[in-house]
C-alpha positions in Angstrom: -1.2 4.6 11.9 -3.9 2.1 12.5 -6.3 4.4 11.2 -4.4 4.4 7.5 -3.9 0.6 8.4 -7.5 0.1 8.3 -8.3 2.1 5.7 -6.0 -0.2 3.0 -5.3 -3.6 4.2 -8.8 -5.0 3.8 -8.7 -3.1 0.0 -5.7 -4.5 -0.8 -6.0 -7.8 0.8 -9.1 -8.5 -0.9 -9.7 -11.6 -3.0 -6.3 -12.9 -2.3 -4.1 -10.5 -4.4 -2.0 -9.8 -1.5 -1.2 -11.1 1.9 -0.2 -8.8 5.3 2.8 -11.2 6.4 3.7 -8.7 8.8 3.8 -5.3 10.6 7.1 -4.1 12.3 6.7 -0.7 14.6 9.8 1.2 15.8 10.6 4.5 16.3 7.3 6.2 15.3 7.0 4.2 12.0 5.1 1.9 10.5 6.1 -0.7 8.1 3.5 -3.7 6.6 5.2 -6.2 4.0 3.2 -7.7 1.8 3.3 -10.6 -0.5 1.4 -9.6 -3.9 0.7 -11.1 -7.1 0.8 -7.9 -8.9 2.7 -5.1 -7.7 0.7 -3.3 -10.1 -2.6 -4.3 -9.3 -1.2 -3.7 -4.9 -0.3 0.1 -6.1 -4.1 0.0 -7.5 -5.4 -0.7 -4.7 -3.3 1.0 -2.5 -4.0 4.0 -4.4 -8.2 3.7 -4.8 -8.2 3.3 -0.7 -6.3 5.8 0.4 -8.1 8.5 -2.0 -10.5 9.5 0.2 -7.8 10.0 3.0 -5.1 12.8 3.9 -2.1 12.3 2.1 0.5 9.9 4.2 4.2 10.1 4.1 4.5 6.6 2.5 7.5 4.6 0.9 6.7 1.7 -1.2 9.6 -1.0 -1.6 9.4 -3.9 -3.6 11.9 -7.2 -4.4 11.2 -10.7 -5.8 10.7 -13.3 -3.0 9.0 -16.0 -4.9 9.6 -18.8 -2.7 8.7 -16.8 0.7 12.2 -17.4 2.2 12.2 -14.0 3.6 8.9 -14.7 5.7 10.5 -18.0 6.9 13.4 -16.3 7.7 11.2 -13.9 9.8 9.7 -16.8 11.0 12.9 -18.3 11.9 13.8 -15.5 14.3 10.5 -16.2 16.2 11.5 -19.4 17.5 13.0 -19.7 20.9 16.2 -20.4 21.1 15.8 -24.0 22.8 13.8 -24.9 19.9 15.8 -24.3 17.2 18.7 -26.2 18.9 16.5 -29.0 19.1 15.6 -29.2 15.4 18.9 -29.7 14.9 
């Protein structure tokens, strides 16, 4: 996994057309959510970098989050308990 993980990231991350928010592993998978500007231009790139690889079992998923609530809700869930009591 971080082989394939090193492979695309930097490809699709570059220039600022997408953004790693995040990489969740459980139960022998591997997920990355990304914020794009094209989901287009992301498939691209995901695409021209993993050519040269083995093929991967991969599942690309994509919804509208054009205010990033679901990264500050992510971000949320980071915050000890205490502190989010506080804030309140």
């Amino acid at each position: 996994m971080d082989v394939a993980e090193n492979t695309f990231v930097p490809g699709v991350e570059r220039d600022g057309s997408a953004a790693l928010v995040y990489v969740e592993t459980a139960e022998g998978r591997r997920q990355w959510s990304f914020y794009v500007r094209s989901e287009d231009e992301f498939m691209r790139r995901l695409n021209d970098a993993l050519s040269s690889s083995e093929a991967l079992p991969i599942h690309v998923e994509s919804m509208s989050d054009p205010d990033w609530a679901l990264h500050a809700e992510f971000l949320d869930g980071l915050k000890p308990q205490e502190q989010e009591e506080s804030s309140k």
